[in-house]
NUPATOR-640794 format. One record per residue (C-alpha): residue in one letter; x, y, z negated. Coordinates in pm, whole numbers, plus 50000, padded with zeros to 5 digits. Layout:
<nodes>
aXYZ ...
</nodes>
This chain:
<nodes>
x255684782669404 x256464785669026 x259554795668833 x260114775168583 x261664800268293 x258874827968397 x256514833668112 x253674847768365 x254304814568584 x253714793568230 x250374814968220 x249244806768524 x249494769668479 x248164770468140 x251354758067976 x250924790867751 x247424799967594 x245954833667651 x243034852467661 x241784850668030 x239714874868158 x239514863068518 x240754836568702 x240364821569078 x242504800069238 x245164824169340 x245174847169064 x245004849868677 x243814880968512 x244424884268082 x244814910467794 x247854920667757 x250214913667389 x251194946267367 x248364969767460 x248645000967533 x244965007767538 x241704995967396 x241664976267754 x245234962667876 x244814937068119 x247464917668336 x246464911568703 x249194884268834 x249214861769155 x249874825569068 x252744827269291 x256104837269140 x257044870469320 x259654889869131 x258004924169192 x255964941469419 x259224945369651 x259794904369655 x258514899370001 x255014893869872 x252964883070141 x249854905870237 x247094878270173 x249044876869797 x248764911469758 x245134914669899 x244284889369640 x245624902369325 x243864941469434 x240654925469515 x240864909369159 x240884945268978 x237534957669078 x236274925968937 x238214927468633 x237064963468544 x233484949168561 x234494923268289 x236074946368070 x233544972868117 x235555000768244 x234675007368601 x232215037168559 x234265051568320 x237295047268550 x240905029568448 x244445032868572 x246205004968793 x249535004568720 x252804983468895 x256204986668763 x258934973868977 x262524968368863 x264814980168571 x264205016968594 x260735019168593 x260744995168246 x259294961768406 x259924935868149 x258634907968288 x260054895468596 x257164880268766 x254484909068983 x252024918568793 x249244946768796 x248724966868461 x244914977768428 x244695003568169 x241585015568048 x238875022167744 x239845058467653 x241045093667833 x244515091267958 x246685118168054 x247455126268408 x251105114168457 x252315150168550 x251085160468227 x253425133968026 x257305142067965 x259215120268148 x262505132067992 x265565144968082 x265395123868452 x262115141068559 x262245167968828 x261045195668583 x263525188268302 x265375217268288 x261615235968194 x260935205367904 x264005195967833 x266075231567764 x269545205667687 x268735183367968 
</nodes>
């Protein structure tokens, strides 16, 4: 099943060009536009899920995860190790409604307790003295 205004769903079907990294016939891996490292690549089913909450079968799911360990080989980063990444709805910034798996990777990154999160985060008050 496609959606028909989804840009990850045009992707899929090759209605939109981009640099694929991996594909199979249930999922499409590709570099990201905006990267946020020297290696940002998009892990997304075929299938149009919403988000990782969108009733996405297990076989779906199994699919995309067994994809990353494949696509770190591509891009070179699995000894050096990457970060997996899922964002799922409007407050944790997902942008594009379709399920998708962010592989970061290519350069030291920060654990995510070590980041400020801003004035929501649980230690605020201790980062954020106006929060």
């Amino acid at each position: 099943m496609q959606d028909k205004d989804c840009i990850f769903c045009k992707i899929a079907s090759h209605e939109i060009p981009t640099n694929v990294v991996y594909e199979d016939e249930h999922v499409i891996a590709f570099d990201d536009m905006e990267p946020l490292m020297p290696v940002h690549t998009l892990i997304i089913p075929k299938d149009h899920y919403r988000d990782i909450a969108d009733d996405v079968p297990e076989e779906a799911l199994g699919h995309v995860f067994a994809a990353v360990k494949k696509v770190a080989e591509i891009k070179g980063v699995r000894e050096d190790g990457f970060r997996l990444m899922v964002n799922t709805g409007e407050n944790a910034s997902q942008s594009v409604k379709h399920f998708h798996v962010h592989m970061l990777g290519g350069g030291w990154m920060p654990r995510p307790n070590d980041q400020d999160w801003g004035p929501n985060a649980t230690n605020a008050a201790e980062r954020h003295p106006r929060a």
